[in-house]
C-alpha positions as a Markdown table, in Angstrom:
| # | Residue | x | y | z |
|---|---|---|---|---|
| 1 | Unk | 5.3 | -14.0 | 15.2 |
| 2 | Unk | 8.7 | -12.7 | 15.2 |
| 3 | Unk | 8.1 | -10.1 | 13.4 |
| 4 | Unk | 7.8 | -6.4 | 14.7 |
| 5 | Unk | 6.2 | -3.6 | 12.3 |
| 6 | Unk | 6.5 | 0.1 | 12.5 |
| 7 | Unk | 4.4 | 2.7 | 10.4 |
| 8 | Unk | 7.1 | 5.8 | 9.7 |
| 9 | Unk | 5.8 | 9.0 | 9.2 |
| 10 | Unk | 7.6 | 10.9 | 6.3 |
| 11 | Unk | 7.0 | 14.3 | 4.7 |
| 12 | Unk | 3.6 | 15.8 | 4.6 |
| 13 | Unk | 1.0 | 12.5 | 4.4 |
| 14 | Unk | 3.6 | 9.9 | 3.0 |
| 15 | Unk | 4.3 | 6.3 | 5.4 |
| 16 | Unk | 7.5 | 4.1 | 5.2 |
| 17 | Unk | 7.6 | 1.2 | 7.0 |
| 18 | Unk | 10.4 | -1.0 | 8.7 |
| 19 | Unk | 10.0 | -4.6 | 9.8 |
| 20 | Unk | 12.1 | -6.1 | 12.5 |
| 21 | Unk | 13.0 | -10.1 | 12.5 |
| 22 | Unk | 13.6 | -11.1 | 16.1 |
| 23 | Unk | 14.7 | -14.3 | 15.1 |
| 24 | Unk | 17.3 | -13.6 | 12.7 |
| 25 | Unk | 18.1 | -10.1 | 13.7 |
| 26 | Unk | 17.1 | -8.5 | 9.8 |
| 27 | Unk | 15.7 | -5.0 | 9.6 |
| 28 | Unk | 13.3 | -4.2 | 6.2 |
| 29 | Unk | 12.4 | -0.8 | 5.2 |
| 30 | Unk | 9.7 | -0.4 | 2.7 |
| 31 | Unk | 9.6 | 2.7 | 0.3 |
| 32 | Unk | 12.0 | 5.6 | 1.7 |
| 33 | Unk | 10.5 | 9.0 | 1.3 |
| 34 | Unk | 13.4 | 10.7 | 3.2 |
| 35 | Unk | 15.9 | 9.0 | 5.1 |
| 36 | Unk | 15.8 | 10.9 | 8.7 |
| 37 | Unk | 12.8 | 9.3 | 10.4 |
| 38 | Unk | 13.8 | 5.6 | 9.4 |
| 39 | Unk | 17.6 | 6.6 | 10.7 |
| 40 | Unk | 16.3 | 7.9 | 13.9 |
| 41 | Unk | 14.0 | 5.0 | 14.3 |
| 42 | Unk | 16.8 | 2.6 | 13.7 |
| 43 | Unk | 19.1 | 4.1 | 16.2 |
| 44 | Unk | 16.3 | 4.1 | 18.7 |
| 45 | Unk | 15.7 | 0.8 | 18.3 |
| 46 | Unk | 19.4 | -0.1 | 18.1 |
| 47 | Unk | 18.3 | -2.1 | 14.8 |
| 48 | Unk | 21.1 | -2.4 | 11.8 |
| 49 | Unk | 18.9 | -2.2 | 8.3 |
| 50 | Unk | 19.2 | -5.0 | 5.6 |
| 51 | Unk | 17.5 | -4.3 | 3.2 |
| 52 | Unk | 15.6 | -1.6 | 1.5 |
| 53 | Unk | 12.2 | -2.9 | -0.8 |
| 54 | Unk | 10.8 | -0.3 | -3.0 |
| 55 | Unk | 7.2 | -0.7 | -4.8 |
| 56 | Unk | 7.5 | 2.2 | -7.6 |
| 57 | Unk | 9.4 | 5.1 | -9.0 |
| 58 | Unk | 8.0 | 8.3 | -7.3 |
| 59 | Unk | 9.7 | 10.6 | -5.5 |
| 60 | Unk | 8.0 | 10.6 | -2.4 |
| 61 | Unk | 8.8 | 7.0 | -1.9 |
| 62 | Unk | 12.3 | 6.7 | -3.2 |
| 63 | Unk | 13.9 | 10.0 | -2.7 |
| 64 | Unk | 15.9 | 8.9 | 0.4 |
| 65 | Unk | 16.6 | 5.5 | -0.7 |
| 66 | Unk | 20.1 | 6.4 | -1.8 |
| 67 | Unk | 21.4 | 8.0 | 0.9 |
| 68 | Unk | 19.8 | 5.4 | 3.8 |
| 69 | Unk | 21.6 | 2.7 | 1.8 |
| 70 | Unk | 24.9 | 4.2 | 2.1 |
| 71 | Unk | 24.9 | 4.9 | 5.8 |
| 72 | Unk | 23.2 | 1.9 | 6.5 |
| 73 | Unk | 24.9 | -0.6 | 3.8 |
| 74 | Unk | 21.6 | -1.9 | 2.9 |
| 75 | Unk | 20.6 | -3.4 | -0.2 |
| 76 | Unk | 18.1 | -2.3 | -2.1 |
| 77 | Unk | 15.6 | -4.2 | -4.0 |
| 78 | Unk | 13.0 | -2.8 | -6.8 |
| 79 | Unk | 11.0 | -3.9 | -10.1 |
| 80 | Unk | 13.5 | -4.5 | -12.3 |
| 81 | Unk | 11.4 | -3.5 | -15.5 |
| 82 | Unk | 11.5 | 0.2 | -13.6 |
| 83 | Unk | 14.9 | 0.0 | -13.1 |
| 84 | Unk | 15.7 | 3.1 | -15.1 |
| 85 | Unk | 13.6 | 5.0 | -13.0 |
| 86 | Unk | 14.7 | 3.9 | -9.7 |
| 87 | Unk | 17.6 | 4.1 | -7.3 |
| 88 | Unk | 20.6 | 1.6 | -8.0 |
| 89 | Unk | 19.5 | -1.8 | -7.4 |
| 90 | Unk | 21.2 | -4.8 | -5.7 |
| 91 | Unk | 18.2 | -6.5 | -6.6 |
| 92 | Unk | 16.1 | -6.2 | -9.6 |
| 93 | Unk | 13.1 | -8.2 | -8.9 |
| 94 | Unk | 10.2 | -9.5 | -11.4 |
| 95 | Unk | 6.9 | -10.1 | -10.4 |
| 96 | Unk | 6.3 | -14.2 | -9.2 |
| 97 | Unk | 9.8 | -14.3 | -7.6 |
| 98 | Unk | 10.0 | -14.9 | -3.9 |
| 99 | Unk | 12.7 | -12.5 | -1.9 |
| 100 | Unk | 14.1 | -14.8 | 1.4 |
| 101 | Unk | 14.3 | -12.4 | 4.1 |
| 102 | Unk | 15.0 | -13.4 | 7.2 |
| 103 | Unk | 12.8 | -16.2 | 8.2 |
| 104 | Unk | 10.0 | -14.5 | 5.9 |
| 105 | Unk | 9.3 | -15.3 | 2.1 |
| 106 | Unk | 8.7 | -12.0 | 0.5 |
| 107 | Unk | 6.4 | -12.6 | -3.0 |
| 108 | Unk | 6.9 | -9.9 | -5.1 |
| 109 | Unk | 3.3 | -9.0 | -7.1 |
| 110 | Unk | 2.6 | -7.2 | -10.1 |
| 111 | Unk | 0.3 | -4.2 | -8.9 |
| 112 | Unk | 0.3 | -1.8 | -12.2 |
| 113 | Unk | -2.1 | 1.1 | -12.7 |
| 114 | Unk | -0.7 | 4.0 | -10.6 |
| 115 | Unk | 2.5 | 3.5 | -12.5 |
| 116 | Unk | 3.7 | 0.8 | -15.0 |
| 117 | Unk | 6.3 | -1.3 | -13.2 |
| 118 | Unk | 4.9 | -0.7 | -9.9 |
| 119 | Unk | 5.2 | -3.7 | -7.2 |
| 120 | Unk | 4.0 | -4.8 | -4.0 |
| 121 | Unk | 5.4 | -7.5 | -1.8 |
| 122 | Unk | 3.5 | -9.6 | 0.4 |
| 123 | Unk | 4.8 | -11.8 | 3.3 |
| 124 | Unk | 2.3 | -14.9 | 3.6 |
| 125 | Unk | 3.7 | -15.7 | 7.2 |
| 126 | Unk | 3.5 | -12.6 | 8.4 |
| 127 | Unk | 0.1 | -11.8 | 7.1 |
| 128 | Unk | 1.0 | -8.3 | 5.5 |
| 129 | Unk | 1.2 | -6.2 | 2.5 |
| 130 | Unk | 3.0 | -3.8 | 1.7 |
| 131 | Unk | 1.0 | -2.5 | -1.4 |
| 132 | Unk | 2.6 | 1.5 | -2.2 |
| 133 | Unk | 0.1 | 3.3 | -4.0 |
| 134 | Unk | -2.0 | 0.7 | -5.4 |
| 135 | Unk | -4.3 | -0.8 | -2.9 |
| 136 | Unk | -4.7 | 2.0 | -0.5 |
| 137 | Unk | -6.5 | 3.0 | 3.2 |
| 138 | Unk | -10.4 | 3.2 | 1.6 |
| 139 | Unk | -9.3 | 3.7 | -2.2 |
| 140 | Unk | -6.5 | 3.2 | -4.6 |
| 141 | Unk | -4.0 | 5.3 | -6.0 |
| 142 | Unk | -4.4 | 7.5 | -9.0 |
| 143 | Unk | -4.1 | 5.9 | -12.6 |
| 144 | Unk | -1.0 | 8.2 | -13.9 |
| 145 | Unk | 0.5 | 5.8 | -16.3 |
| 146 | Unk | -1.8 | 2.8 | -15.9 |
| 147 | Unk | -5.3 | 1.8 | -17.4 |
| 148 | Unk | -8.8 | 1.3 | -15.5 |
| 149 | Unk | -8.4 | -2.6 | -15.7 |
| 150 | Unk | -4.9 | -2.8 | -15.3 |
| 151 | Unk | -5.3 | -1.3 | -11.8 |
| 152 | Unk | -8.6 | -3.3 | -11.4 |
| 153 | Unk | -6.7 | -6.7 | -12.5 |
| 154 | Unk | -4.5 | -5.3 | -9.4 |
| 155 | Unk | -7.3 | -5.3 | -7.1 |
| 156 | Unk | -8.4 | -8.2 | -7.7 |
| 157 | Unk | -5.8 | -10.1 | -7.1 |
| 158 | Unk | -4.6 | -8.0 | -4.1 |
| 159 | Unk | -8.2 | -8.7 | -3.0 |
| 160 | Unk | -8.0 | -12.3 | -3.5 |
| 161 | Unk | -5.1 | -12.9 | -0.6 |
| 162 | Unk | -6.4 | -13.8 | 2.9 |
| 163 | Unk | -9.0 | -11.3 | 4.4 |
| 164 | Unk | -6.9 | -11.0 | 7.6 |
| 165 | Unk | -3.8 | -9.5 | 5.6 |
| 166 | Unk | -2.6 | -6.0 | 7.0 |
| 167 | Unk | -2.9 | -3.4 | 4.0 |
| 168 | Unk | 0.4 | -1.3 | 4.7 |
| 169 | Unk | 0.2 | 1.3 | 2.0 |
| 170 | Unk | 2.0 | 4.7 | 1.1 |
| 171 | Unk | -0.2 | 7.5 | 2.6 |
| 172 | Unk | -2.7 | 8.6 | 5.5 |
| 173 | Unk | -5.4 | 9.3 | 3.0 |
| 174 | Unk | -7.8 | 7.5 | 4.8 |
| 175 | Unk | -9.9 | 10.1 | 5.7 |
| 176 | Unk | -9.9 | 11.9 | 2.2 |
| 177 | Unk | -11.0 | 8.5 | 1.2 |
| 178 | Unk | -13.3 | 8.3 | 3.6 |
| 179 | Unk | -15.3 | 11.2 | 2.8 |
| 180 | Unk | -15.2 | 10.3 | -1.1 |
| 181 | Unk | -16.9 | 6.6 | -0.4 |
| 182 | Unk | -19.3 | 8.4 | 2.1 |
| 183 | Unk | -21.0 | 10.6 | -1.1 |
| 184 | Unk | -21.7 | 7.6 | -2.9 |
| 185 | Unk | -23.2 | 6.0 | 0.0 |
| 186 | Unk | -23.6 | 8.3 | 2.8 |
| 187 | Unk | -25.8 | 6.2 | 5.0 |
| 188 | Unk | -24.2 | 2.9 | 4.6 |
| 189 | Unk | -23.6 | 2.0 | 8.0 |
| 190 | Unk | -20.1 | 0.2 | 7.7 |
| 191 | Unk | -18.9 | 3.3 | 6.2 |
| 192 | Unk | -19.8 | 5.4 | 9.3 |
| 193 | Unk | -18.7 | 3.6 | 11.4 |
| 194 | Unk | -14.8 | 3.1 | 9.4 |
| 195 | Unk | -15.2 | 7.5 | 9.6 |
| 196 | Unk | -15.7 | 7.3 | 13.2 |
| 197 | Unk | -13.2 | 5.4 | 13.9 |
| 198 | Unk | -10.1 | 6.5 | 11.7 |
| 199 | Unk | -11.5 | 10.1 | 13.2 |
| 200 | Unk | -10.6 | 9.3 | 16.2 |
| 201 | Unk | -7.4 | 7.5 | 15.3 |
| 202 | Unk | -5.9 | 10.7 | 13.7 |
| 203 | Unk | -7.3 | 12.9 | 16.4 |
| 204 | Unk | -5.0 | 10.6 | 18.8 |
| 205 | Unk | -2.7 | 11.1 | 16.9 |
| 206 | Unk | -2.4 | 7.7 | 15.3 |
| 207 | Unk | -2.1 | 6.3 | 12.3 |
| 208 | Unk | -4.7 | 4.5 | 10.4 |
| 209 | Unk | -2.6 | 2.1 | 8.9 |
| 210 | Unk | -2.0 | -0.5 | 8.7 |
| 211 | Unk | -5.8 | -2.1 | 7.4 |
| 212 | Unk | -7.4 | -5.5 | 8.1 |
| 213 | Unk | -8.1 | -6.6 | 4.7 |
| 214 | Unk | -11.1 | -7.5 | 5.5 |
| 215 | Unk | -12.1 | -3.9 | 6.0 |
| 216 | Unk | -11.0 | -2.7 | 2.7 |
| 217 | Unk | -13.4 | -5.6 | 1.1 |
| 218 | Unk | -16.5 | -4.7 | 2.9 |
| 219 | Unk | -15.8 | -0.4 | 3.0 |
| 220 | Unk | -13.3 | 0.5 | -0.1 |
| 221 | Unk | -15.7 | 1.2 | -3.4 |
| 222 | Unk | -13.0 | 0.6 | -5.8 |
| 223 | Unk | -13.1 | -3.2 | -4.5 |
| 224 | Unk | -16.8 | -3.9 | -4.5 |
| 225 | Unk | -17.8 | -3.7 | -8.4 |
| 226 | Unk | -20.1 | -6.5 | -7.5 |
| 227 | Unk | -21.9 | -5.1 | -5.0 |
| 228 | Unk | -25.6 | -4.1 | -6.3 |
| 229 | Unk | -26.2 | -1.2 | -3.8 |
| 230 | Unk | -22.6 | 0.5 | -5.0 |
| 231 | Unk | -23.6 | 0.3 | -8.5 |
| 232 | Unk | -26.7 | 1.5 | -8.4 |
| 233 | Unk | -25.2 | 4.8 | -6.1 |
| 234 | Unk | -23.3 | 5.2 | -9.0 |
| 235 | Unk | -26.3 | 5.1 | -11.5 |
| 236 | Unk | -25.2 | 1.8 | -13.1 |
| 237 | Unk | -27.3 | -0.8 | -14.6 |
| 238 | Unk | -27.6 | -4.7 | -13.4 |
| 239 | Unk | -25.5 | -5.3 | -16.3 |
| 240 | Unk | -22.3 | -3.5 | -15.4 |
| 241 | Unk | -19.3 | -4.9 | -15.1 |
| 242 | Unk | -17.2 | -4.8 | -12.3 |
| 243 | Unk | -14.6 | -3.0 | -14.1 |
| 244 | Unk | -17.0 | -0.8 | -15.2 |
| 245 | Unk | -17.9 | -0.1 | -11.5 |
| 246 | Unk | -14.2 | 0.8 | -10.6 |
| 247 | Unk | -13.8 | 2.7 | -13.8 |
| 248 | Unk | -16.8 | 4.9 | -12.7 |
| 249 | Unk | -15.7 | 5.0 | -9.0 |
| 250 | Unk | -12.2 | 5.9 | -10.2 |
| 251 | Unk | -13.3 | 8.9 | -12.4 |
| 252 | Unk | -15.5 | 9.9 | -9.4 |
| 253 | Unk | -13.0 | 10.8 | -7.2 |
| 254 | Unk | -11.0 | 12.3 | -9.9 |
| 255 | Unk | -13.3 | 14.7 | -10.0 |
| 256 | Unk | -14.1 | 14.7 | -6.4 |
């Protein structure tokens, strides 16, 4: 792969992320909650930016999208149906289009539910996702403008793509998450072990992003409705639906 990925660290718990094509020279940012860390990165790494992809309209993912574009000349890209609510864009994009970037093929995906006109973009040849605030480390982000099934349609689809896909998603909530699945299921012993190990991650130092796919299909709650021994934790019949599941899940750590 050609393709070199970095996990930014931005304000308080926030990640940005900038990809590297060796190949063709490109440099991607994803989301841009302040523009210092990716401008020291990028002069570390000697690395011009490109382009600048951003999944939705919070502050904590675009406020420093303006000012990295001008001193970078990068473009920036963004739902085009949250256009109003977003920085400038060079490229108003619609969910089903495909983004060329350097040798990669960026789909852009529909992922509503945290907010309305939220996107994620996924690079089949690169195996990753970069997802914002709707698939998330061990959860999903709160439903402020969106619906119980419109975030769960989300999931599900996000789900669908190949269990090997890196999750790169906005925040190091993992552990927060964590402790959320581990009250619904508190011996399960995949979830103990996912706690041990992002412990030690953050202990080091590191972050816990980004997530195998894989792991977010056999630990994260809100993507098992159809698993019988998360159902019943939650006090749900045979009967329930999976959206029911994440509907219940998802009020749970509301309150939680």
């Amino acid at each position: 792969m050609t393709l070199e990925l970095l996990t930014i660290p931005c304000l308080t718990d926030n990640y940005a992320y900038l990809w590297h094509d060796t190949a063709t020279d490109t440099t991607v940012a994803v989301d841009v909650p302040e523009a210092a860390p990716l401008m020291r990165v990028l002069a570390e790494r000697d690395w011009q930016l490109h382009h600048i992809l951003l999944t939705h309209h919070h502050n904590d993912h675009i406020a420093g999208a303006e000012a990295l574009a001008q001193a970078t000349g990068a473009k920036v890209a963004g739902a085009a149906a949250d256009a109003a609510r977003l920085p400038p864009l060079d490229h108003p994009l619609a969910p089903g289009e495909v983004l060329p970037v350097g040798v990669e093929e960026v789909q852009v995906l529909a992922a509503d539910g945290h907010t309305l006109g939220h996107i994620a973009y996924y690079l089949p040849g690169a195996g990753l996702l970069f997802s914002g605030d709707s698939l998330m480390s061990w959860g999903c982000g709160r439903l402020f403008e969106g619906t119980p099934a419109q975030m769960h349609d989300t999931l599900t689809r996000l789900a669908a793509l190949p269990a090997e896909t890196l999750v790169c998603s906005g925040h190091e909530y993992t552990l927060a998450n964590g402790r959320f699945a581990l009250s619904l299921e508190p011996d399960a012993p995949a979830l103990k072990a996912r706690m041990a190990a992002a412990e030690a991650a953050r202990q080091e130092g590191r972050p816990t992003l980004p997530v195998p796919l894989s792991l977010e299909l056999a630990t994260n709650p809100f993507l098992r409705g159809s698993d019988p021994g998360l159902r019943a934790a939650l006090g749900l019949g045979e009967g329930a639906r999976a959206l029911d599941v994440f509907t219940e899940a998802r009020a749970r750590k509301d309150r939680f």
